[in-house]
C-alpha positions as CSV (number, residue, x, y, z in Angstrom):
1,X,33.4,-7.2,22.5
2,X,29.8,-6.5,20.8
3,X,27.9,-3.5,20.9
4,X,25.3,-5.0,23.4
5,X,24.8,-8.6,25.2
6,X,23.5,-9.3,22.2
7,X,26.5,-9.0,20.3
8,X,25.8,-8.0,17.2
9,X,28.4,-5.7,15.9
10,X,32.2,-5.9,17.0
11,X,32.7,-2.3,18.3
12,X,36.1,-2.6,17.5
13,X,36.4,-4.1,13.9
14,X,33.1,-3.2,13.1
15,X,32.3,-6.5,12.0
16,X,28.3,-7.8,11.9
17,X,28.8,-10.9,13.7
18,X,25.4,-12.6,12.8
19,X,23.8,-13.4,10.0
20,X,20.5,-11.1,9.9
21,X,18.8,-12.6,7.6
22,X,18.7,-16.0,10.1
23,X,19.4,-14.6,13.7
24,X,17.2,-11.4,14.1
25,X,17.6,-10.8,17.7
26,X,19.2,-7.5,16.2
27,X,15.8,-5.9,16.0
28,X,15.2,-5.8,19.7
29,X,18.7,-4.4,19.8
30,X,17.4,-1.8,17.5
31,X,13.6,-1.3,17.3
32,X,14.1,0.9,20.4
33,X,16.5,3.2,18.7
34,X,14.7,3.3,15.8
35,X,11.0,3.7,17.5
36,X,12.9,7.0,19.3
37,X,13.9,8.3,16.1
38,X,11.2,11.4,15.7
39,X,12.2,11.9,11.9
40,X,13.2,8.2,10.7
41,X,10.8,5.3,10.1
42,X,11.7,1.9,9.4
43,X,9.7,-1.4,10.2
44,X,12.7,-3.7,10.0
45,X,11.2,-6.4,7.9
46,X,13.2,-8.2,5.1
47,X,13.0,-6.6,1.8
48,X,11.2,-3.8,3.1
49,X,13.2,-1.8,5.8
50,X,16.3,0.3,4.6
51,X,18.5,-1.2,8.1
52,X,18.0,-4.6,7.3
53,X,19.1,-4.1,3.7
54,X,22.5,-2.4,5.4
55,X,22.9,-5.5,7.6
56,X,22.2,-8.0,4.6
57,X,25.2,-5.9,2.7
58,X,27.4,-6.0,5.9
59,X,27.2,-9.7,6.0
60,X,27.7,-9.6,2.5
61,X,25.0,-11.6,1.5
62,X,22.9,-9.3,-0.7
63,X,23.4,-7.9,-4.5
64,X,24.3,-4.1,-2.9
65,X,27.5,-3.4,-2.4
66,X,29.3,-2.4,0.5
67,X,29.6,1.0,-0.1
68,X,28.3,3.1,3.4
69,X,28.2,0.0,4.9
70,X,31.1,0.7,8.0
71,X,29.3,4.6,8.4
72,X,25.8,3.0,9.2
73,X,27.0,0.3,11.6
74,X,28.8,3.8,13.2
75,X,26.1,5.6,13.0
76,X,23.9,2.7,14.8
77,X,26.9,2.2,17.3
78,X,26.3,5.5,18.5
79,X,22.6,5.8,18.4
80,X,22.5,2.3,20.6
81,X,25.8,3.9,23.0
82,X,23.7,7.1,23.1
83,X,20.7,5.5,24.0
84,X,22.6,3.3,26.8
85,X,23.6,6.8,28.3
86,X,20.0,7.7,29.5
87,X,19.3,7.0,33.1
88,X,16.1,5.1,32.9
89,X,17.7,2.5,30.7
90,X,21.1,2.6,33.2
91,X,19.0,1.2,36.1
92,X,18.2,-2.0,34.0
């Protein structure tokens, strides 16, 4: 089961399950939770945003390692499962 109907994470292994470097319908997954971040910032563009470089590493695809790799896609998991949780997006 994914973390959305976009699937993107397995909520249960924790597994990326694109490739976001060539599918990026993860950003409309997560612009919203990012954009509702008061204190974080990130425009999630290749190269450039901090997220995308997590999601490169977690597909293993990029010269980082994958150290902090399965405590961001948590930390995501729960930013998106919070976000689910209020009302105005539970009527959609």
């Amino acid at each position: 089961e994914g973390s959305s109907s976009l699937a993107i994470v397995n909520k249960t292994s924790l597994e990326l399950l694109v490739d976001p470097r060539r599918q990026r319908t993860w950003k409309d997954v997560l612009r919203p939770l990012v954009e509702a971040a008061s204190n974080y910032h990130d425009t999630l563009e290749a190269d450039h945003s901090a997220i995308s470089e997590v999601l490169n590493v977690a597909w293993s695809k990029h010269e980082m390692t994958r150290d902090g790799v399965a405590e961001s896609l948590e930390w995501l998991l729960s930013r998106y499962e919070d976000r689910l949780q209020q009302p105005e997006l539970k009527q959609q």
